[in-house]
C-alpha positions in Angstrom: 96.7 100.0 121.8 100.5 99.6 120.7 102.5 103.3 119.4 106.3 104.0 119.7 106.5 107.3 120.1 105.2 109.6 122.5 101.2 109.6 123.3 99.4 111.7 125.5 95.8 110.3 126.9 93.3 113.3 127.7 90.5 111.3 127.9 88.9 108.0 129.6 90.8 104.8 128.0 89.9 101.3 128.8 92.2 98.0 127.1 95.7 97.3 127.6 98.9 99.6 126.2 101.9 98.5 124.9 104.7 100.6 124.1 108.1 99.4 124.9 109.9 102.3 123.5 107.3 104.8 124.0 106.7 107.6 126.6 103.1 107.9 127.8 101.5 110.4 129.8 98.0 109.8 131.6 96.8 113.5 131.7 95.3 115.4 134.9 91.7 114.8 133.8 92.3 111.6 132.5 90.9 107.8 133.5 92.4 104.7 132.4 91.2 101.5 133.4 93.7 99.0 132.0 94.6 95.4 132.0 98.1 96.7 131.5 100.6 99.3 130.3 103.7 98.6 129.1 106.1 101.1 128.1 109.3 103.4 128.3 108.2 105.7 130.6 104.8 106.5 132.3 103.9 110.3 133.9 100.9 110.0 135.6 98.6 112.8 136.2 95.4 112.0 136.3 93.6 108.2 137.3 95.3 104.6 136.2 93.5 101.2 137.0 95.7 98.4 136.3 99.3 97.3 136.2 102.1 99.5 134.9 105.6 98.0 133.7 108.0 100.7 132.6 111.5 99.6 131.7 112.5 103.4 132.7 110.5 105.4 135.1 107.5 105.8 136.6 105.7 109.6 137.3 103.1 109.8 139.6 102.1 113.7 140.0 100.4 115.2 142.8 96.7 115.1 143.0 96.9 111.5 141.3 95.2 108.3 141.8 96.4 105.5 141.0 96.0 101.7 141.7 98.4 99.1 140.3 101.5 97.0 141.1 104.2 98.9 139.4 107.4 97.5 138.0 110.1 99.9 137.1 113.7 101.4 137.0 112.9 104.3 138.9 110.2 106.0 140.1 108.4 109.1 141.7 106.0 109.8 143.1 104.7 113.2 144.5 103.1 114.4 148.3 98.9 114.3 147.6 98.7 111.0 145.7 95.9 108.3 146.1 98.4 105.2 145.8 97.3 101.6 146.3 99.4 98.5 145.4 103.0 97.8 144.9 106.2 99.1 143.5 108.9 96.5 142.2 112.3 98.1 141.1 114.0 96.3 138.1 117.7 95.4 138.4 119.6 97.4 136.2 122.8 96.2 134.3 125.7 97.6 135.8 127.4 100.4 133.4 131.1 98.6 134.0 133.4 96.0 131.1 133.4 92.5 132.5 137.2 92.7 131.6 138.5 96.0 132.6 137.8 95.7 136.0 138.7 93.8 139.4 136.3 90.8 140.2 135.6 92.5 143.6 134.5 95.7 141.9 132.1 94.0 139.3 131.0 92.1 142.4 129.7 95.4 143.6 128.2 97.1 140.3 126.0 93.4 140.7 124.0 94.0 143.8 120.7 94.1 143.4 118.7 96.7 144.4 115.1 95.7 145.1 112.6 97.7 147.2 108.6 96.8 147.9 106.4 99.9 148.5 102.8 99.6 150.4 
């Protein structure tokens, strides 16, 4: 399934979603059994089998389950989730002009953050 937008899943959904500028939300009663979702951002409230990669942010609501290896920019996740797998955070451009700053202080905007969740 590819869409742009915004696209709620109420339902049970089994394939692989790509969206990479759209917001989906996996809702409380919801099951998706996936190769893969791809998109902006994913809010997860109900069940998610498979990968997620969200060049944003990453949901995960309270009473969730969820197993998948996630890759994202940020992510949250709430007390009372079933979690198995790993988080990957992305590195994130710094926000700073090459040339209006010190070599030292671009130096610093380039660490990389990267943290591996269990």
């Amino acid at each position: 399934m590819e869409f742009r937008d915004r696209l709620v899943i109420t339902g049970k959904f089994s394939g692989k979603i790509i969206a990479p500028e759209g917001e989906l939300e996996i809702a409380k009663n919801a099951t998706c059994d996936v190769e893969s979702i791809q998109a902006s951002s994913i809010v997860v409230c109900g069940s998610v089998k498979g990968n997620m990669n969200a060049s944003e942010r990453v949901e995960i609501c309270s009473g969730s389950m969820v197993e998948s290896d996630i890759t994202t920019a940020r992510i949250r996740i709430a007390n009372n989730v079933e979690f198995n797998g790993q988080v990957s955070m992305l590195e994130e451009e710094p926000d700073v002009d090459l040339f209006s700053v010190a070599s030292s202080e671009f130096k610093k905007a380039m660490l990389v953050h990267t943290d591996v969740v269990k």
